[in-house]
ROTIDREN-681243 format. One record per residue: residue in three letters; x, z, y of N, C-alpha, C in turn. Coordinates in Angstrom, 2 decimals, decimal comma, always signed. Atoms other than C-alpha are relative to their C-alpha. Layout:
BEGIN
+--------+---------+---------+---------+---------+---------+---------+---------+---------+---------+
! residu !      nx !      nz !      ny !     cax !     caz !     cay !      cx !      cz !      cy !
+--------+---------+---------+---------+---------+---------+---------+---------+---------+---------+
!    ALA !       X !       Z !       Y !       X !       Z !       Y !       X !       Z !       Y !
...
+--------+---------+---------+---------+---------+---------+---------+---------+---------+---------+
end
This chain:
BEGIN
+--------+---------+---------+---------+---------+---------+---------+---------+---------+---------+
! residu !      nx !      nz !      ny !     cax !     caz !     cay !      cx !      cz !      cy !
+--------+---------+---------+---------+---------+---------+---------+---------+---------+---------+
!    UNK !   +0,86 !   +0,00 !   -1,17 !   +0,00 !   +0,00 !   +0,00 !   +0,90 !   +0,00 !   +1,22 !
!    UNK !   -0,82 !   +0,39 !   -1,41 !   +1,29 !   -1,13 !   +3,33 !   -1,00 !   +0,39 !   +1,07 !
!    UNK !   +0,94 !   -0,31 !   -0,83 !   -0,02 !   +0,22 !   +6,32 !   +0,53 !   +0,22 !   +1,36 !
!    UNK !   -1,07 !   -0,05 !   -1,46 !   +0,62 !   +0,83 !  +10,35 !   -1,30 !   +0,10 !   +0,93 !
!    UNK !   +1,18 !   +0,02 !   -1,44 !   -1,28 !   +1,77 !  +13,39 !   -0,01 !   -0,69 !   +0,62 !
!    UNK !   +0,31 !   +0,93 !   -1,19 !   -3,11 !   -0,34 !  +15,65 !   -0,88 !   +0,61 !   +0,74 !
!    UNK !   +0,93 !   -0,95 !   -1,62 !   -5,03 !   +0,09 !  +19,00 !   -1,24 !   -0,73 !   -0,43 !
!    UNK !   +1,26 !   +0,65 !   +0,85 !   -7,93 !   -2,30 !  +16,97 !   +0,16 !   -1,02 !   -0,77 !
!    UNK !   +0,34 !   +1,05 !   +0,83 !   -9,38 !   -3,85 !  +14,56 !   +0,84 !   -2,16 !   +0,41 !
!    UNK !   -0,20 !   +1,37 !   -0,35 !   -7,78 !   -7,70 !  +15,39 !   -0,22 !   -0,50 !   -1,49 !
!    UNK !   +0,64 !   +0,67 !   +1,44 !   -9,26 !  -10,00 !  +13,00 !   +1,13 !   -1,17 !   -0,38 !
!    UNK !   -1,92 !   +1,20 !   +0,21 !   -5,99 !  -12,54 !  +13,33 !   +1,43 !   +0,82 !   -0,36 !
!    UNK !   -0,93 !   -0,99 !   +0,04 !   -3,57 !   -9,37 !  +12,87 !   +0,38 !   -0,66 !   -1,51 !
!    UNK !   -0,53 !   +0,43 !   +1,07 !   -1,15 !  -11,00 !  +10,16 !   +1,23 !   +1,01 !   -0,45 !
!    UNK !   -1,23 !   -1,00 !   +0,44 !   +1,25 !   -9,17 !   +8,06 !   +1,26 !   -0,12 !   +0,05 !
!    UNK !   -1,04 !   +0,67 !   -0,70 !   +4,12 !  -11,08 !   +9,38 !   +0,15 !   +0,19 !   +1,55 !
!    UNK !   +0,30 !   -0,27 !   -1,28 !   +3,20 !   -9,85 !  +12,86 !   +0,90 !   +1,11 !   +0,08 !
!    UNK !   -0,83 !   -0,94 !   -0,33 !   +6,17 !   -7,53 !  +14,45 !   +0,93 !   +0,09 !   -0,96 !
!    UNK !   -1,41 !   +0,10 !   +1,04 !   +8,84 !   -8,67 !  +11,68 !   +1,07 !   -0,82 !   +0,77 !
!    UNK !   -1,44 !   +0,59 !   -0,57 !  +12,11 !   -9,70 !  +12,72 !   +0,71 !   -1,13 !   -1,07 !
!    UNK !   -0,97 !   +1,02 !   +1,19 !  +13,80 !  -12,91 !  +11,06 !   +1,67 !   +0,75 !   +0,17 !
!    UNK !   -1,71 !   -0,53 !   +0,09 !  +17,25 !  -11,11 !  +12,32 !   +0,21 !   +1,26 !   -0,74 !
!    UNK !   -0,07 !   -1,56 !   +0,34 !  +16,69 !   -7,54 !  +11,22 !   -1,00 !   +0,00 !   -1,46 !
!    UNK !   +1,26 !   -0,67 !   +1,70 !  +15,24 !   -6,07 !   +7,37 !   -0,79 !   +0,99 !   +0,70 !
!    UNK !   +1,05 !   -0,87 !   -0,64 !  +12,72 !   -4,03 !   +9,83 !   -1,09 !   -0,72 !   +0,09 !
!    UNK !   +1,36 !   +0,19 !   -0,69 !   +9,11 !   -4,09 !  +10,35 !   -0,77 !   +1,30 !   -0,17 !
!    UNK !   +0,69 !   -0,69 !   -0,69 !   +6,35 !   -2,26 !  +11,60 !   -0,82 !   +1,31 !   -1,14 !
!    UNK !   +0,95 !   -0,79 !   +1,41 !   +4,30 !   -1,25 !   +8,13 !   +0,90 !   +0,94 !   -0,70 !
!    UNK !   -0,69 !   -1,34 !   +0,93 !   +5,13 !   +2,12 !   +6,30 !   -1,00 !   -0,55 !   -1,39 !
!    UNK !   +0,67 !   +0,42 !   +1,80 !   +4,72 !   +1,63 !   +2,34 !   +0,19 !   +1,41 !   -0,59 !
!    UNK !   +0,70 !   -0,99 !   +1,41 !   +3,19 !   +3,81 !   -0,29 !   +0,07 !   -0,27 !   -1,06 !
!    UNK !   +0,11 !   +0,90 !   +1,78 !   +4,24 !   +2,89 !   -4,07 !   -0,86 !   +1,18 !   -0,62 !
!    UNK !   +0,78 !   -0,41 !   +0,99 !   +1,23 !   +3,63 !   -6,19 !   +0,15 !   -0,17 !   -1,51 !
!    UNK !   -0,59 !   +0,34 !   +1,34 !   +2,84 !   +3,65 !   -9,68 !   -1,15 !   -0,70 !   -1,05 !
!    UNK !   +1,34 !   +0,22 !   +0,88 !   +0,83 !   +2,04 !  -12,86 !   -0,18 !   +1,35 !   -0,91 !
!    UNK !   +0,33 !   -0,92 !   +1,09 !   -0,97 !   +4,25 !  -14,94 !   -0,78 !   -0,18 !   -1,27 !
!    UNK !   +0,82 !   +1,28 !   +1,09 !   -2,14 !   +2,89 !  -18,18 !   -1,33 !   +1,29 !   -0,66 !
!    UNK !   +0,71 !   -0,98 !   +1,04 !   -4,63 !   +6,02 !  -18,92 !   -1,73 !   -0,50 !   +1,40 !
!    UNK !   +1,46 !   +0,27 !   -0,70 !   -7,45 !   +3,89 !  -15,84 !   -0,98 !   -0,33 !   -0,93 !
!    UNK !   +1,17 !   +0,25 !   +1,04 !  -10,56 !   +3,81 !  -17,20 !   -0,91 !   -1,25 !   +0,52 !
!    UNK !   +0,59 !   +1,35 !   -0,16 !  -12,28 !   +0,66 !  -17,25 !   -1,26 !   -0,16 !   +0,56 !
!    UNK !   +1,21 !   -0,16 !   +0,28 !  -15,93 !   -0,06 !  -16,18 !   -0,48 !   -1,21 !   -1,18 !
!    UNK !   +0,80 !   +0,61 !   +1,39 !  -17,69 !   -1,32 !  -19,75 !   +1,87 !   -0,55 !   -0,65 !
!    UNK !   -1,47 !   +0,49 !   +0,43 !  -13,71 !   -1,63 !  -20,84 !   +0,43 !   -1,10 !   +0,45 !
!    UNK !   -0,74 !   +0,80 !   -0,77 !  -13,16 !   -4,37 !  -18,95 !   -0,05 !   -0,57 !   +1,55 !
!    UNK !   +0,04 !   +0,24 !   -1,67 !  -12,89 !   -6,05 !  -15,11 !   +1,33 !   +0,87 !   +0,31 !
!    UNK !   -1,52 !   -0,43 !   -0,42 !  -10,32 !   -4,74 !  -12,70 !   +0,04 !   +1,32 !   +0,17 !
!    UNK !   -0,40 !   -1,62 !   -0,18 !   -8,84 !   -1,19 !  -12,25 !   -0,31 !   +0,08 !   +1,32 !
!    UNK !   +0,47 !   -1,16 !   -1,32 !  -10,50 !   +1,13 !   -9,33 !   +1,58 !   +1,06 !   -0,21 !
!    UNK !   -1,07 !   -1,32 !   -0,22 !   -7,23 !   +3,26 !   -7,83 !   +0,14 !   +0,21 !   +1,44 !
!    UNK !   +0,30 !   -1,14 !   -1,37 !   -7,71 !   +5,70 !   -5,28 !   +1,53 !   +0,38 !   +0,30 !
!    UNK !   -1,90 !   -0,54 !   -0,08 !   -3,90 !   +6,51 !   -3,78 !   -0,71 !   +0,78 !   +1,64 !
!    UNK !   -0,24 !   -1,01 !   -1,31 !   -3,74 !   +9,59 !   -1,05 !   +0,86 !   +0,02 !   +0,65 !
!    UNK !   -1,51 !   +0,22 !   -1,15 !   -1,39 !   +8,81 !   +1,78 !   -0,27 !   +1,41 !   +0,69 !
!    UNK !   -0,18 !   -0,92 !   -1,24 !   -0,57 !  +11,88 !   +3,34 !   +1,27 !   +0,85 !   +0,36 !
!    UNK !   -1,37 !   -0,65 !   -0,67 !   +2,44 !  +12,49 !   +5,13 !   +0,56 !   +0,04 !   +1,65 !
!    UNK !   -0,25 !   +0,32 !   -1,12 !   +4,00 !  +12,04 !   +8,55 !   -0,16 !   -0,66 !   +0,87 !
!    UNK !   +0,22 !   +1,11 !   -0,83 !   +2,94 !   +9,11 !   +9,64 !   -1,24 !   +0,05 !   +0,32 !
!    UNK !   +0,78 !   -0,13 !   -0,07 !   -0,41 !   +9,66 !   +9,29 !   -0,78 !   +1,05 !   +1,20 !
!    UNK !   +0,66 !   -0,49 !   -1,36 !   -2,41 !  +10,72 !  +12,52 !   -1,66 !   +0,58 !   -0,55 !
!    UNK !   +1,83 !   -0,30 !   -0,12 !   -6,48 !  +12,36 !  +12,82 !   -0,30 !   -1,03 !   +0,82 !
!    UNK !   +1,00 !   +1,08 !   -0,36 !   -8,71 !   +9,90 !  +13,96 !   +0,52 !   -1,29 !   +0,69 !
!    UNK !   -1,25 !   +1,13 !   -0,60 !   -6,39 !   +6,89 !  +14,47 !   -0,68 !   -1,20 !   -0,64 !
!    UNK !   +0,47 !   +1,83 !   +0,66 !   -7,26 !   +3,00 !  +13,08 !   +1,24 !   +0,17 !   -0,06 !
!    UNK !   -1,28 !   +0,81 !   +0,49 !   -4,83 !   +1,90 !  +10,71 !   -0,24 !   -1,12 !   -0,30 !
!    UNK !   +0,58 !   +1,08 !   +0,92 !   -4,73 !   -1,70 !   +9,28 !   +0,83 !   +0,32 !   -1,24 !
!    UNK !   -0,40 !   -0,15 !   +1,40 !   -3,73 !   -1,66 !   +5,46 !   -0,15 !   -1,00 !   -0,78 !
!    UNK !   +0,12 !   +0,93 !   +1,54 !   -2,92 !   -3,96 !   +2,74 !   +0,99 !   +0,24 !   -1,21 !
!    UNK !   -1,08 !   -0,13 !   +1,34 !   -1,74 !   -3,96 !   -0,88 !   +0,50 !   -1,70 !   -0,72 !
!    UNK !   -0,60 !   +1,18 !   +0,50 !   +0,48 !   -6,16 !   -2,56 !   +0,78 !   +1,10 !   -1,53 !
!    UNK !   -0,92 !   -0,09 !   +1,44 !   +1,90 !   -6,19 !   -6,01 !   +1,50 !   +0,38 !   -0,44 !
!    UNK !   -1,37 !   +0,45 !   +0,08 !   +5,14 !   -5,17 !   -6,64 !   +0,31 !   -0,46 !   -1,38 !
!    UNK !   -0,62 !   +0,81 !   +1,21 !   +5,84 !   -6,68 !  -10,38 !   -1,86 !   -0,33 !   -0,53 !
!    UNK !   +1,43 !   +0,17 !   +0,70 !   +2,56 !   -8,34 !  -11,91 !   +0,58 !   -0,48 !   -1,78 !
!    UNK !   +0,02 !   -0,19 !   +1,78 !   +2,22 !   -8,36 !  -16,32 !   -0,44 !   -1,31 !   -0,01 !
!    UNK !   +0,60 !   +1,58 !   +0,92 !   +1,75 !  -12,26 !  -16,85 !   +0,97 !   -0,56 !   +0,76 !
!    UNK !   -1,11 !   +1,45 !   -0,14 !   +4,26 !  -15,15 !  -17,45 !   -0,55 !   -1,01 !   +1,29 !
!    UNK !   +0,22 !   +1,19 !   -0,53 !   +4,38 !  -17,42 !  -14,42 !   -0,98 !   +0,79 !   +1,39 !
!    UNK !   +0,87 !   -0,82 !   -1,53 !   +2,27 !  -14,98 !  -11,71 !   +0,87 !   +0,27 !   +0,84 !
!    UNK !   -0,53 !   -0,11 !   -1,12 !   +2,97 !  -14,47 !   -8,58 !   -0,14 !   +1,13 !   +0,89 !
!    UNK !   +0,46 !   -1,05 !   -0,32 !   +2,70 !  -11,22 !   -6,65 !   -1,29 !   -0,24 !   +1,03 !
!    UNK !   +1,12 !   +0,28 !   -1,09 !   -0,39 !  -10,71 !   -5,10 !   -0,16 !   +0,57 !   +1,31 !
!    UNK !   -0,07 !   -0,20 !   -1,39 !   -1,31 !   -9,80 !   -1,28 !   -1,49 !   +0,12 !   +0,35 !
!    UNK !   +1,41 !   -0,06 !   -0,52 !   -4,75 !   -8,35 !   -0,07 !   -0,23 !   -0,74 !   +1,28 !
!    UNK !   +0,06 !   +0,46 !   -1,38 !   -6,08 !   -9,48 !   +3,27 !   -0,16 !   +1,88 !   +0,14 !
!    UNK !   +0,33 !   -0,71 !   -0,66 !   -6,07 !   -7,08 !   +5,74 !   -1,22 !   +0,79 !   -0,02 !
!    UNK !   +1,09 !   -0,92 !   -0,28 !   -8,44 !   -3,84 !   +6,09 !   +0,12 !   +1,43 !   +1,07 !
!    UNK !   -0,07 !   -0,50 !   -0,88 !   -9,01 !   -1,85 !   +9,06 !   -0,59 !   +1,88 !   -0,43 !
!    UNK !   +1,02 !   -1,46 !   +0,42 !   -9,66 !   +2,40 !   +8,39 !   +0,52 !   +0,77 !   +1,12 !
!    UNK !   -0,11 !   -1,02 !   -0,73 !   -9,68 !   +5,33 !  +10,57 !   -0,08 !   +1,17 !   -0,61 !
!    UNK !   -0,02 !   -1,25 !   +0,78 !   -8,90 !   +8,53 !   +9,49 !   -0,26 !   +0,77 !   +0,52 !
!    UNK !   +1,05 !   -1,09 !   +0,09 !  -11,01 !  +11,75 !   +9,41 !   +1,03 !   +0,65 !   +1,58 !
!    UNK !   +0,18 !   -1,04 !   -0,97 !  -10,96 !  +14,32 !  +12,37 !   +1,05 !   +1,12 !   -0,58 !
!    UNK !   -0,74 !   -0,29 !   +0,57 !   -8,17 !  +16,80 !  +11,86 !   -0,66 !   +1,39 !   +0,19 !
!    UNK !   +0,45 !   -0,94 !   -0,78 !   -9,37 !  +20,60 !  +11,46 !   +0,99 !   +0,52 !   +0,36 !
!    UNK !   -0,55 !   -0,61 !   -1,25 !   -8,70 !  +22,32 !  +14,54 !   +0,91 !   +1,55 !   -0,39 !
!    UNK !   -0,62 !   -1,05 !   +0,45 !   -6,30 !  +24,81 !  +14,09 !   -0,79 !   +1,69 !   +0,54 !
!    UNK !   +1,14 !   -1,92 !   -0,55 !   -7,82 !  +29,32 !  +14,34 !   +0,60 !   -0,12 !   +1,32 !
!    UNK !   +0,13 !   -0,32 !   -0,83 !   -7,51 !  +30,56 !  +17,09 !   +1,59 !   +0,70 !   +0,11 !
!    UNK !   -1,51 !   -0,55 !   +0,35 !   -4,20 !  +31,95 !  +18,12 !   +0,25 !   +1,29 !   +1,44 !
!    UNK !   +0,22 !   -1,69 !   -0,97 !   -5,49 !  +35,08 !  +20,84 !   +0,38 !   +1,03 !   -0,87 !
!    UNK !   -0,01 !   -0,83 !   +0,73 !   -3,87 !  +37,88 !  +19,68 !   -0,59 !   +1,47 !   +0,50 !
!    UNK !   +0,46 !   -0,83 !   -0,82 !   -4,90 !  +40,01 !  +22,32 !   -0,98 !   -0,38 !   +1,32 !
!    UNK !   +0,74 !   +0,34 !   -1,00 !   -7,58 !  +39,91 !  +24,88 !   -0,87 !   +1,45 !   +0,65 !
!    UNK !   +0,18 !   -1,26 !   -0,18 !   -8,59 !  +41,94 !  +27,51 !   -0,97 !   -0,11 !   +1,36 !
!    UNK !   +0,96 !   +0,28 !   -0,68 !  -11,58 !  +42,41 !  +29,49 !   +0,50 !   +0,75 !   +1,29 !
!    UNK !   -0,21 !   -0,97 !   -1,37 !  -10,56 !  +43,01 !  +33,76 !   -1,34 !   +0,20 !   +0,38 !
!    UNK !   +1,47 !   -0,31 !   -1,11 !  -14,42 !  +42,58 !  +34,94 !   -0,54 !   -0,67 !   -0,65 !
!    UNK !   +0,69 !   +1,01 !   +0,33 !  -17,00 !  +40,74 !  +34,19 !   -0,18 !   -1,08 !   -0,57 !
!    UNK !   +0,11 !   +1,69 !   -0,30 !  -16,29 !  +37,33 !  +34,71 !   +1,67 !   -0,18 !   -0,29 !
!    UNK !   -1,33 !   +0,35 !   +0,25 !  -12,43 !  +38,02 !  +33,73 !   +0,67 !   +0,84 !   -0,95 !
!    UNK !   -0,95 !   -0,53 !   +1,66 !  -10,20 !  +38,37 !  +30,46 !   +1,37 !   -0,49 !   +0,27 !
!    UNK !   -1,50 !   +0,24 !   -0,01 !   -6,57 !  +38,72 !  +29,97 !   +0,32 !   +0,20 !   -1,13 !
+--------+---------+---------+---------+---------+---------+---------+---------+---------+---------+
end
């Protein structure tokens, strides 16, 4: 899974966008989702459903990322790795951290210290 913040959705946003022909840099942070041969099928066959949890540093609260997966080795003679299109997500609301008053202190009314 390849992924990277944007300021929106762009529907032309290509995955070659912000790569350098001079430099091995670009913009997308990757996630290797290993295989696991214990997915369960629906009716034993069609394609594998896999859920992968990105969560580390890069990852922001309520941000738009775009995301795509690609293949890194595919199981058949003569294939070619594959490449999703583009998908746009936003991630959840972060909770707000307690409260961090350790002391409070009433001068009047209308005023706390």
């Amino acid at each position: 899974i390849l992924y990277k913040e944007v300021a929106w959705a762009d529907p032309n946003l290509s995955i070659d966008d912000d790569r350098s022909s001079c430099q091995d840099t670009d913009s997308w942070y990757y996630h290797f989702e290993g295989v696991n041969d214990n997915i369960e099928r629906i009716n034993g066959t069609g394609p594998e459903y896999v859920t992968a949890m990105i969560g580390n540093s890069h990852i922001k609260p309520h941000t738009l990322y775009a995301a795509y997966v690609t293949t890194k080795m595919v199981r058949h003679q003569g294939a070619r790795n594959a490449v999703s299109n583009i998908a746009f997500v936003r991630t959840r609301f972060a909770v707000p951290d307690p409260p961090r008053i350790t002391k409070a202190e009433a001068l009047g009314i209308d005023e706390i210290l």
